[in-house]
N, C-alpha and C positions, 0 to 999 in steps of 0.2 A: 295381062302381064303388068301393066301399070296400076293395079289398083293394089296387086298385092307387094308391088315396090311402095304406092303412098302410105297402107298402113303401117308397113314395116318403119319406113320413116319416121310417121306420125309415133308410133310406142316410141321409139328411138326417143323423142323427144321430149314426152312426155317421163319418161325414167331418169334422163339425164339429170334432174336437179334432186329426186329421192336418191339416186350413187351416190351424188355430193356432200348428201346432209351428215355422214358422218365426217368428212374432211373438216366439214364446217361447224363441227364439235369440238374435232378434236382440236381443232386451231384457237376454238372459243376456250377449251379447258387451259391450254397453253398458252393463252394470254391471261386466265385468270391466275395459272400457281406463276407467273409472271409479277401480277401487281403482287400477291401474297409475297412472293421471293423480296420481291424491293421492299414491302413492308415491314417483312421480318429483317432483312439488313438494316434497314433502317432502326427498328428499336434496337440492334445489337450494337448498332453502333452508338447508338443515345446511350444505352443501360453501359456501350464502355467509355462515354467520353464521364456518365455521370462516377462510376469508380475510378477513373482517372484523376477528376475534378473531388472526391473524399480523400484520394489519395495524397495528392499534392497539397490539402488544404493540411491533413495530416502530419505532411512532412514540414511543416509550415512553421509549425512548433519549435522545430530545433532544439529539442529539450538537451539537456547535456549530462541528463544520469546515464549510466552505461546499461542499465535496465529500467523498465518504468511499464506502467501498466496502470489503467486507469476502468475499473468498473463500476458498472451498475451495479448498485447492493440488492437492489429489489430482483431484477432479473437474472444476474452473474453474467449478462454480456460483460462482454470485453469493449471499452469503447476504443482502447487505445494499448497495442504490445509492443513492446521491442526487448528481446531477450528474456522474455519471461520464464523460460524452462531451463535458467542454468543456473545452477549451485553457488553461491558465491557467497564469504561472510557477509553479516550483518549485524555487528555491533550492537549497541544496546538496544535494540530495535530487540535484541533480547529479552528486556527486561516486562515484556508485555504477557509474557511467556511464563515467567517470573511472578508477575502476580496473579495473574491465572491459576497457577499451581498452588499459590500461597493461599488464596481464596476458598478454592477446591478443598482446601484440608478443613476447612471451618475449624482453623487455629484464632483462637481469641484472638482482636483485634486491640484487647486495650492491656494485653500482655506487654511488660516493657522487658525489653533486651537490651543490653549492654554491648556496646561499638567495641569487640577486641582486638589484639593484632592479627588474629587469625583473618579480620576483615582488611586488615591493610593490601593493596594492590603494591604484588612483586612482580610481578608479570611486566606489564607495562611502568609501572613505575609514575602512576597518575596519583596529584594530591585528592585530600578532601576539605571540607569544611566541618568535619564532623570527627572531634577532637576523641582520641582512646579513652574508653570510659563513661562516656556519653551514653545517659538510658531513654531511649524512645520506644512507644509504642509500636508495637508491628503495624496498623494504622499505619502512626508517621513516619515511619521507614518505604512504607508502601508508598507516599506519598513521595517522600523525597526519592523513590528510585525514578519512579515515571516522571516526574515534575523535572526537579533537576541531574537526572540521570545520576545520582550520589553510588556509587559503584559501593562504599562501604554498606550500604544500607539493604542494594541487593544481594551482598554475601551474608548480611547477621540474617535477613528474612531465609536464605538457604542451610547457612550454619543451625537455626533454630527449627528446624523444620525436621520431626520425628524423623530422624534415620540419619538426619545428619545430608554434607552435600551430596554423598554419592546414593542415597534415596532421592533427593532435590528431583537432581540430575535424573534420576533413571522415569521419577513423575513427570517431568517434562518433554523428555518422547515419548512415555506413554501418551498423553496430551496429544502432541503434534499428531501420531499415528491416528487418533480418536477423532480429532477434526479433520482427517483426511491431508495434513501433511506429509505426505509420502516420500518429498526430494527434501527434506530435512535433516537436519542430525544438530544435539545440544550440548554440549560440552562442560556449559558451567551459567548459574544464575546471572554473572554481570555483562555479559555480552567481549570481555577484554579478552577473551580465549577468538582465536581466528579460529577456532575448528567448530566452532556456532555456522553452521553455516544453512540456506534455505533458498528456494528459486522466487523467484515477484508473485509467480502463480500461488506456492502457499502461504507465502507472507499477506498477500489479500484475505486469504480463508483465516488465519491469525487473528489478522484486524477486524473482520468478522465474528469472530470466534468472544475475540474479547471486548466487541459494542455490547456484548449480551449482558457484561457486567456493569449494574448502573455503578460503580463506585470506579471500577477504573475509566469510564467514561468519564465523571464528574472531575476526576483531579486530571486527566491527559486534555482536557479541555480548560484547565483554569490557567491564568497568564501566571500567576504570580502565589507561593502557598509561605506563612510566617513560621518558623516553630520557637519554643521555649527551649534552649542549652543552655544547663550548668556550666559555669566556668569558676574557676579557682583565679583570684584576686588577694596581691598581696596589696596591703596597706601599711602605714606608718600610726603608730598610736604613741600617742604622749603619757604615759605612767608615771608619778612620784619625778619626775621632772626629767624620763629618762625616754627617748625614742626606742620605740619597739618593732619590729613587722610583723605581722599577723596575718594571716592565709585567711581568707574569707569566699566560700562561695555565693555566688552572687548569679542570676539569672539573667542570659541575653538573651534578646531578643532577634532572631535574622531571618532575613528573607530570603525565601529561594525561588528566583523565576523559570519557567517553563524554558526548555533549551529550544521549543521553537516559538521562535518570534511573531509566529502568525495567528497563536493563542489572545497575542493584544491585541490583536487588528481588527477593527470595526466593520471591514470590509469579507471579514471570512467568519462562515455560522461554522466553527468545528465541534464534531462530536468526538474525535476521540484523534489523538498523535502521539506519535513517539518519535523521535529523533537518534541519530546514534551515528560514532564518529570509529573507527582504531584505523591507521594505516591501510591495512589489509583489506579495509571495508569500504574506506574512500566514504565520501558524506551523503547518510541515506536521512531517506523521511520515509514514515508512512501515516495516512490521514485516513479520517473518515468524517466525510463534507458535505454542507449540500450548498450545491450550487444549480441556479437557475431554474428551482426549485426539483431538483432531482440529487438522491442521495449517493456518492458516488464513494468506491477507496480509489485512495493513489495511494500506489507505490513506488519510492525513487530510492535507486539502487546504485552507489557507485557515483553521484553526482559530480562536477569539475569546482571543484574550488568550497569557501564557507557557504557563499552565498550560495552557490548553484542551484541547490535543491530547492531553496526559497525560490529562487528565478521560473525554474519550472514550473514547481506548482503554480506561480502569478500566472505563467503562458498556457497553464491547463486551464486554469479557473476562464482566463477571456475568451480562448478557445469554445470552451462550451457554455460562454453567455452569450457570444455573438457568431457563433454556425449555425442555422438552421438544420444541416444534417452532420450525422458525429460520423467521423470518419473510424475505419479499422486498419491499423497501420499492420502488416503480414509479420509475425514473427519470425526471429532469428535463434538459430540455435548458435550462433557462433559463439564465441568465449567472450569477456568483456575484460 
C-alpha cells in the first residue's frame, strides 16, 4: 500500500511544474504587451507633446491677416492655414488675374492705348497719375497695373481687349475655373469692385498659376519701374515785342514704385507680389519667396492696419529661417 501512495506522490511532483508552465507564459506574455503598452504610451505621448510644441511654435506667429496661408510651391503642403476656405474680397490682388488674361490673348505688347474716361475710377472715387489722353504701351500698362496698382491701366488693358470688359471679365473666370479656382468669382479687371472675391486656398493656385509667366514675374519683383508721359505745357514767348502763350507738349519723366515695399529689401529674394488695398478687402499681400532656401507662396488676407501685412510676412520669413520643424496651424472655416 505504501509504494503505490510513494509513486503517486512522486508523479504528483514530478507534473506539478509542466501545469504551471502555461501560467508561467501567460504572465511572461502579460508582462511583455505591458512593456509594449508603456512604450506605445510613451511615443503617443512624445508624437503629442511634439504637435503640441509645432502647434504653439505656430501660434507663435501672431500674424494679424484675418486669413493667411503659407506653402510649399514645390510640394503644395500647407505649412501654415488659418481661414483658408472662405470667400472674401481681394482687391487688386486682382490685377495678377488681369494680366494673365491680357497675356493669354497674345495681344501685341507694343500696341499703344489711350487712357479714356471710360478708365476713370467711379466706383471708389480713387486718383491716378496717369492724366486722360495719355498713350501707353499695353507692355506699360501692364507694368504699371502690377507695379504700382495704376487702376486706370488695368481698365484700358480690359477696355482694349477683343470683346471689350464684359469678354475681359467672362476670360477671367474662365481662367480661375482652368487653374482650379473653384471658390472664386471676377467681376472686373481692377480689383475696386468688392464682388472680386476668392479664398487663400485659390489665391495660392493664382500666384502659382501666374510664376509661370516670366514677364509678370520680372515687373511684380522690380522695386521701382520709370515711364515716358506726354504732358501739355504752356509757356510764355516774346514775339515782335509782344508776350504770347503757347501750348507745348513736352515729355516727363516718372517713377512708379512697387506698392510692396519688400521689393527694395535686401533681405527678401522675391519672385513675384502683388498687393491690394479697398475697404472691403482690408490690406492683403500675396508673394512668391524663397526663404531659407525653400520656395514658398504667402498669402495675407484681411491684414490690421498699412503695415500689417508687411509685419507678417517679416514674422513668416524668421519663422521659417529659424524653426527646425514647420508647424501646421488646423484651419478655420469661421468668417473673418
Amino acid at each position: 500500500m505504501k509504494k503505490p501512495l510513494l509513486f503517486l506522490t512522486l508523479i504528483a511532483f514530478l507534473a506539478g511544474p509542466i501545469l504551471n508552465v502555461p501560467e508561467t507564459q501567460a504572465a511572461s506574455r502579460k508582462k511583455s504587451q505591458s512593456v509594449k503598452s508603456k512604450k506605445a504610451n510613451s511615443e503617443s505621448q512624445a508624437k503629442s507633446r511634439t504637435i503640441s510644441t509645432r502647434t504653439s511654435q505656430c501660434d507663435e506667429l501672431d500674424l494679424r491677416a484675418s486669413a493667411a496661408l503659407v506653402v510649399d510651391q514645390k510640394s503644395g503642403a500647407a505649412l501654415y492655414a488659418k481661414n483658408t476656405d472662405v470667400p472674401t474680397s481681394i482687391a487688386s490682388i486682382t490685377k495678377l488675374m488681369t494680366a494673365m488674361v491680357t497675356l493669354d490673348a497674345g495681344l501685341s505688347l507694343d500696341e499703344e492705348i489711350v487712357i479714356s474716361g471710360e478708365d476713370v475710377d467711379r466706383l471708389k472715387g480713387t486718383g491716378s497719375r496717369l492724366p486722360l489722353g495719355s498713350r501707353l504701351t499695353r507692355e506699360q500698362l501692364i507694368h504699371l497695373a502690377l507695379i504700382a496698382s495704376e487702376n486706370r491701366a488695368a481698365s484700358a488693358l480690359g477696355r482694349s481687349y477683343p470683346g471689350g470688359q464684359t469678354a475681359f471679365v467672362a476670360a477671367m473666370n474662365h481662367k480661375a475655373q482652368e487653374i482650379g479656382m473653384n471658390d472664386s468669382h471676377f467681376v472686373d479687371g481692377t480689383g475696386l469692385h468688392s464682388g472680386n472675391r476668392a479664398t487663400a486656398a485659390d489665391l495660392a493656385k493664382m500666384v502659382d498659376a501666374a510664376y509661370h509667366y516670366p514677364l509678370i514675374r520680372e515687373i511684380t519683383s522690380t522695386g521701382t519701374y520709370d515711364v515716358s508721359l506726354p504732358r501739355t505745357r504752356v509757356v510764355h514767348v516774346r514775339k515782335n515785342g509782344r508776350m504770347y502763350k503757347v501750348s507745348r507738349t513736352v515729355r516727363r519723366h516718372m517713377a512708379f514704385n512697387n506698392t510692396n515695399i519688400l521689393t527694395r529689401s535686401e533681405d527678401w529674394e522675391i519672385g513675384l507680389s502683388k498687393t491690394g488695398y479697398i475697404n472691403e478687402a482690408g490690406h492683403c499681400l500675396v508673394m512668391q519667396t524663397e526663404i531659407a532656401d525653400q520656395k514658398v507662396i504667402i498669402i495675407l488676407l484681411d491684414s490690421v492696419g498699412k503695415w500689417g501685412r508687411i509685419g507678417d510676412a517679416e514674422r513668416i520669413r524668421k519663422w521659417l529661417e529659424h524653426d527646425s520643424q514647420v508647424a501646421t496651424h488646423p484651419s478655420s472655416d469661421t468668417s473673418t
